[in-house]
Phi, psi and omega in degrees: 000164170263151202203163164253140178232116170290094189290301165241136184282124186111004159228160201286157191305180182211133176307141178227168169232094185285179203243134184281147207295187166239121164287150169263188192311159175054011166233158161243149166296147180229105205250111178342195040310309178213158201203109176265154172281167154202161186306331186279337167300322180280320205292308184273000157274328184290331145093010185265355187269147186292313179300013152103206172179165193280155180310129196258148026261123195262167116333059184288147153140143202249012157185167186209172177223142186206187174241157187254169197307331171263018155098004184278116163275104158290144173266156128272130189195146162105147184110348198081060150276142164086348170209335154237006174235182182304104052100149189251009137331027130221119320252329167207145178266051188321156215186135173299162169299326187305341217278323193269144182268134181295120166291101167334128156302129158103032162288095159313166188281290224260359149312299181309308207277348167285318146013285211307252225270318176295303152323294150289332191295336189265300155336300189267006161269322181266339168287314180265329220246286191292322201020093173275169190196159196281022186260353210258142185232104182270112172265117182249133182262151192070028203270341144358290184257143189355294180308306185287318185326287175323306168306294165305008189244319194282290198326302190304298164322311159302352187073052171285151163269330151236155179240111179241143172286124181247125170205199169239007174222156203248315137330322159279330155257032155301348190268337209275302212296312215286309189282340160155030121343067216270355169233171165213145194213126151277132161345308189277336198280155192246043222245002202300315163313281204301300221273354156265004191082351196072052169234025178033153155321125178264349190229136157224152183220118227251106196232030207229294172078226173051198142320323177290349197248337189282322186290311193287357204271342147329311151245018159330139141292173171316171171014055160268155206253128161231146178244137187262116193238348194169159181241066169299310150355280190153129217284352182260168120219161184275052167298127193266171186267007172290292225286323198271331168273338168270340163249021163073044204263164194243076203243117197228160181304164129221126171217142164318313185278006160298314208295143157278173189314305175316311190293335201287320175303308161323296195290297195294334161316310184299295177327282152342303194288003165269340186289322207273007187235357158080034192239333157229160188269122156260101182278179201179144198242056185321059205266141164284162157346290193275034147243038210290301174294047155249311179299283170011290173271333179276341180285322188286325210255324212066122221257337178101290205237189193258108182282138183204123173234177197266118196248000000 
């Protein structure tokens, strides 16, 4: 079968061709479909990630939507694929039975499979992490991006009352306006008070870290809640302590892998089910198998969407 393999760490996989797997007891065969790139994909080829990586040559990507022999569509996420064992980059997969989660109909394969690690971090931070409500005035920063998108979409959907987009590029977050955005604040701009009216943010939804989260934390409101998703930023940032302690602020965590397999199940179900009801949006990027590195580099690069590809 065919597969991409990451040979050397810091170059992008290269199509290979492997001898296709055998389920063992308790396993099923899974015939691929769609496969997302993600930053932590890139992060564990580049030999930059802490937990390391499987032994090369590998398999990269840490989740896929493929079919199982009776023709039903699954998400697959789990086990360390993609960060200490081989990866769902290729054409079939053996998978425990427990493992694949069921695709709403009328779900596209490769819309689902951009859903999976990206989805959930922005669905169970503003929904379960934040339980934004229309009394909620939201900044979601990194709004750019893939995390952010979803996040300004989930807010709206939770019925926030205002919602503003922070991002560095002004041409991506016109799309942010387009998904349910009633403002845009570039990164360099000094403007996060005027775009709350000066009644600062109770929800922030952060996939960023860094300097943007130390500046904005400026205009909080009182007791406002932030969920922290990710470091685009930068892994430090220089929150003083005034700001989190003169307002009494709630600044909490989220990683995919805390979740158990339910939650995990949960979340990305709910999640669908707004994709599959046109209420949230995935934009999404299509590369075949044998682009892969073009698919890659745009992933490394930053491409504005969920790069994914299609077998």
């Amino acid at each position: 079968m065919r597969t991409a393999q990451v040979v050397e760490l810091g170059s992008a996989p290269q199509v290979s061709t492997v001898e296709s797997p055998s389920p063992a007891q308790r396993e099923i065969l899974v015939e691929i479909e769609a496969a997302p790139l993600n930053p932590l994909d890139v992060s564990v080829a580049s030999g930059s990630f802490y937990g390391g990586h499987p032994p090369l040559p590998y398999s990269p990507g840490c989740e896929a939507v493929g079919r199982t022999g009776e023709g039903s569509l699954v998400y697959l996420f789990g086990e360390g694929r993609g960060i200490r064992r081989p990866g769902f980059l290729a054409e079939r997969v053996a998978v425990p039975r427990d493992m694949p989660v069921p695709v709403p109909a009328g779900v596209d394969s490769a819309v689902a499979a951009a859903a999976g690690i990206a989805g959930t971090a922005a669905w169970v931070s503003a929904a379960w992490k934040a339980k934004i409500g229309p009394a909620d005035r939201v900044l979601v920063l990194g709004a750019s991006g893939t995390v952010g998108l979803l996040a300004v979409q989930a807010a709206r959907v939770l019925g926030a009352r205002r919602i503003v987009a922070c991002g560095r590029d002004v041409q991506r977050l016109e799309r942010a306006r387009e998904l349910g955005a009633h403002e845009l604040v570039v990164l360099s701009d000094n403007t996060l008070d005027d775009a709350f009216g000066g009644e600062g943010f109770t929800v922030c939804i952060d996939p960023v870290w860094g300097l943007p989260l130390a500046h904005a934390l400026a205009s909080a409101a009182p007791h406002a809640r932030v969920i922290h998703v990710g470091q685009a930023a930068g892994a430090e940032s220089p929150i003083s302590s005034a700001a989190v302690r003169g307002k009494e602020l709630q600044i909490l965590g989220h990683s995919n892998f805390a979740l158990t397999p339910h939650e995990r199940a949960r979340a990305y179900a709910e999640l669908l089910d707004h994709v599959a009801g046109g209420r949230i949006t995935i934009d999404v990027e299509l590369h075949a198998l044998d682009d892969v590195a073009q698919a890659w580099e745009r992933q490394r690069s930053g491409a504005g969407m969920k790069v994914v590809i299609t077998f």
